[in-house]
C-alpha positions in Angstrom: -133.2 128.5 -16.8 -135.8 126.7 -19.2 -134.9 123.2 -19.5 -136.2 120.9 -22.0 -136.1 117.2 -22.9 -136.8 116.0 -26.1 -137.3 112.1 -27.0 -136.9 110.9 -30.7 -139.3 108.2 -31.2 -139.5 107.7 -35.4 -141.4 105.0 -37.1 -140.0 102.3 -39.4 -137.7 100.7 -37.2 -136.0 97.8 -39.3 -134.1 95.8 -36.9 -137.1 95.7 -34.6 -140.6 96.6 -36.4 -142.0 99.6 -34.3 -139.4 99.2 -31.8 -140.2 102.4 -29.9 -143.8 101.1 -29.4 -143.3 97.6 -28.9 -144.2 96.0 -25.7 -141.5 96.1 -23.1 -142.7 94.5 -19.3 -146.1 95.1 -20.4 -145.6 99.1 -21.9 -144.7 100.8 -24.8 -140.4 101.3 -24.8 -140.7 105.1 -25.1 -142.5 105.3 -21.9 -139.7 104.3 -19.7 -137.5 107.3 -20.8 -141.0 109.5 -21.0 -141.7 108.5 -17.4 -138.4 109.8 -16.7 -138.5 113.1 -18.4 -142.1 113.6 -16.6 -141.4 112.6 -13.3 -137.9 114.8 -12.9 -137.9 118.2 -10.8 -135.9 119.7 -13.3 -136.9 119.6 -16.5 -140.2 122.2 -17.6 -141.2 120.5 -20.9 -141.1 117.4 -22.2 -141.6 116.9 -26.3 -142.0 113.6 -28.6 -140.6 114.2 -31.7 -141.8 111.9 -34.3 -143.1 112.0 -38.1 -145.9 109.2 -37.0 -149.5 110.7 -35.9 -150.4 107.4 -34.7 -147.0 107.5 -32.2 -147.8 110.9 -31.4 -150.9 110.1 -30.5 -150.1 107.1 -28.0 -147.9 109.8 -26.7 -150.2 111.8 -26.0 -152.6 109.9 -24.6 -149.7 107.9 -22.1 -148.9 111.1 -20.6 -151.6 113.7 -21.0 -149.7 117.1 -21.3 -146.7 116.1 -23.4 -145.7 118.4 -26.4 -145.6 116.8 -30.0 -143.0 118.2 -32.4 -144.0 117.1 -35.8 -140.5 116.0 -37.4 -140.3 116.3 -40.8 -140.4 113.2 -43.2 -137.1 113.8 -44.6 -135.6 113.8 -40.7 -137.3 110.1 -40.2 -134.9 108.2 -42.5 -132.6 105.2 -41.5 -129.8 107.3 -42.4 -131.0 110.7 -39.9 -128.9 111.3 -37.0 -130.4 112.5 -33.7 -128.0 115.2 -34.1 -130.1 116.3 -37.0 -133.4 116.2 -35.1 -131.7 118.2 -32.3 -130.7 120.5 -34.9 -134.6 121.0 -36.0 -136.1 121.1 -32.9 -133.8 123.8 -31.7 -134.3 125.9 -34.6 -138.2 125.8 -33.8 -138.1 126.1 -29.8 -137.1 128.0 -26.8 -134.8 126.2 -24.3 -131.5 126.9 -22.3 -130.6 123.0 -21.5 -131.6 120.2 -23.6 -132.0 116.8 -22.6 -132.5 114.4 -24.8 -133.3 110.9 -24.3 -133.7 108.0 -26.1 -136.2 105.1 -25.9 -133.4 102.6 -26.7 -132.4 102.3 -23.2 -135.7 102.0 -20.8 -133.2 102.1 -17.4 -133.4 105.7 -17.4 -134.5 106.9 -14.4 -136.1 110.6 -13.2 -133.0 110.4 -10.6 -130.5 109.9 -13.1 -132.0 112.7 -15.4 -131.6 114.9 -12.6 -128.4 113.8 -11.3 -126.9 114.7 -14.8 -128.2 118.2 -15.4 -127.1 119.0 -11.7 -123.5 117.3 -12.7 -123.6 119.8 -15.9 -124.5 122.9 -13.9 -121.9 122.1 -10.7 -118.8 121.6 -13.2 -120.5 124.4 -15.5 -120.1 122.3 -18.2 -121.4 122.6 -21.8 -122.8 119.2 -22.5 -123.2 115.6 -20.3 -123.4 112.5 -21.7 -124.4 109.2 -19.7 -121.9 106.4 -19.3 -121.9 103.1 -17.4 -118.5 101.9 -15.8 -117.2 99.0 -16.3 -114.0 97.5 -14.5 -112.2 95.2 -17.3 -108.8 95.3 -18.4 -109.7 96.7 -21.8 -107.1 97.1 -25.4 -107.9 99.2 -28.0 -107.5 98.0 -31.6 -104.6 96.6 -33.1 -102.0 98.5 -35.5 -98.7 98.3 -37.0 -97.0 98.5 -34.2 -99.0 96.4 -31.6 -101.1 97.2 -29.0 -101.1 98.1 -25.4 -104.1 97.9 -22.5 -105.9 101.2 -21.9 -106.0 100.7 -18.2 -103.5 99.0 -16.9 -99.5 98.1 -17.5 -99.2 94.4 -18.0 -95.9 94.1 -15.9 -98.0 95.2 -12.8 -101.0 93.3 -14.0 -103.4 94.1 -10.7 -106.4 91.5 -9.6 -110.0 92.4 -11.3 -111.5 92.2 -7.4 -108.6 94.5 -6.3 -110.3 97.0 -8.3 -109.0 98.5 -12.1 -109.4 102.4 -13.3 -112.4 102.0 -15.0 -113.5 102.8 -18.5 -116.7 104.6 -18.8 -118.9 103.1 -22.0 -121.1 105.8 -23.9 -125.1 103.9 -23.2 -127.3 105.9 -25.4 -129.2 107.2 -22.8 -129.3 110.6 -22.2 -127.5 113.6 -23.4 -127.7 117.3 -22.0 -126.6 120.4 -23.8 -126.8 123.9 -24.1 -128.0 125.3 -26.4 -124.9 127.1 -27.7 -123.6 123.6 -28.1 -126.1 122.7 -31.1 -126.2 126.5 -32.6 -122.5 126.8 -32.6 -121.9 122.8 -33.7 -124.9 121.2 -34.7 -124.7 118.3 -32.4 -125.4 117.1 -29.0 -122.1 117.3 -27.7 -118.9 119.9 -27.2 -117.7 122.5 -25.4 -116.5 121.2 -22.2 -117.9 117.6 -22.3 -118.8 115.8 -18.9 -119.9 112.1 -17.9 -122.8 111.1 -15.7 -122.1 107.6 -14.6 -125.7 104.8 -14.9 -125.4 101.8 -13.4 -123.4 99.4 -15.2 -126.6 97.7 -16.2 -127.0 100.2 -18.6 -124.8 99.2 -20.7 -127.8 97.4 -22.7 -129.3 99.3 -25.7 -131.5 98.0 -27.7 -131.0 97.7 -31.3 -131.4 93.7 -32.0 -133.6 91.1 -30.8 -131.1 89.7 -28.7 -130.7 93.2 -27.2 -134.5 93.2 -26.3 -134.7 89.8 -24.7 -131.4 91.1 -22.0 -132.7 94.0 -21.5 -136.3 93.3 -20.6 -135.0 90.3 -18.2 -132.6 92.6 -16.7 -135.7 95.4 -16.2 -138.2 92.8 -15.1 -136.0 91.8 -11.7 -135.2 95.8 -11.8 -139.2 96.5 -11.7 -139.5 93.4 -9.5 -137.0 95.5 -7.1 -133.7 94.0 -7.7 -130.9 96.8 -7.2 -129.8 97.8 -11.1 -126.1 97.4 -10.6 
């Protein structure tokens, strides 16, 4: 099985100029998730996909080896979806699994990569998405008619420390999916969909300055070795 990860890294970030090669703890952002994608025993090839030469060359010359696919300028928009890029890239290149990861959430970890594609081949499902638990009494919208908790019935309202079902929150970091998934849908997810569980840290994406400040306190004690819980 040829197994692939692909990390979008696009220029023109406008909530945070040249977000993916920014400074975080002293490194570019994409190099957490890059380090990741290197370091894991599972995956054969890692690409950058990007429209910038200058990012595809700091790329390159972080982790000597990586693959550049050259994204086209219409596919580096505000308004392009990663399932888009997917789409290109797997019109161009050969791979069974694809794992893509994005640089918006540097907690990614080779172990976590690995753990997921393992998770995906165990319960032979179609495509994984990571998740981070968190254990709060949670409601959905309101409508017409009210509203009611997700998990949990208010006339048996349990202790938080007694433990709650949890929810499982979609962090942006990491998807995996065959590659009849994207031919047949033209996205990163369906089939049979499964979760692979972060730690709740993970939550944090970054996508405003606020956002960057959390998370690169968060991964300075993580770096410092401080359990990510």
């Amino acid at each position: 099985m040829r197994i692939v990860a692909l990390i979008p890294i696009r220029a023109g970030s406008k909530g945070i100029k040249n977000k993916n090669i920014k400074q975080m703890c002293g490194r570019p952002l994409f190099s957490w998730v890059m380090e990741a994608a290197v370091n894991s025993k599972l995956i054969n090839e890692v690409w950058i996909s990007t429209e910038s030469k200058s990012y595809a060359s700091l790329a390159s010359e972080y982790f000597n080896g990586v693959n550049i696919h050259n994204r086209p300028k219409h596919l580096a928009t505000d308004s392009t979806s990663t399932d888009a890029v997917i789409v290109d890239f797997t019109k161009k290149f050969k791979y069974d699994l694809l794992v893509t990861l994005q640089a918006t959430n540097p907690f990614t970890r080779s172990e976590h990569v690995d753990a997921g594609i393992k998770h995906l081949l165990k319960q032979k499902y179609d495509s994984v998405l990571s998740t981070a638990p968190i254990n709060r009494f949670v409601w959905p919208s309101e409508t017409p008619l009210g509203t009611y908790p997700i998990n949990y019935n208010v006339f048996e309202r349990p202790r938080r420390q007694d433990g709650i079902t949890p929810v499982h929150i979609e962090n942006g970091a990491f998807y995996i999916t065959r590659r009849k998934v994207v031919e047949d849908f033209n996205n990163r997810l369906g089939g049979k969909i499964g979760i692979y569980d972060m730690p709740k840290a993970s939550i944090i994406e970054i996508d405003e300055p606020t956002d960057w400040e959390l998370a690169e306190q968060v991964l300075s004690l993580y770096n410092k070795g401080t359990k990510m819980l």
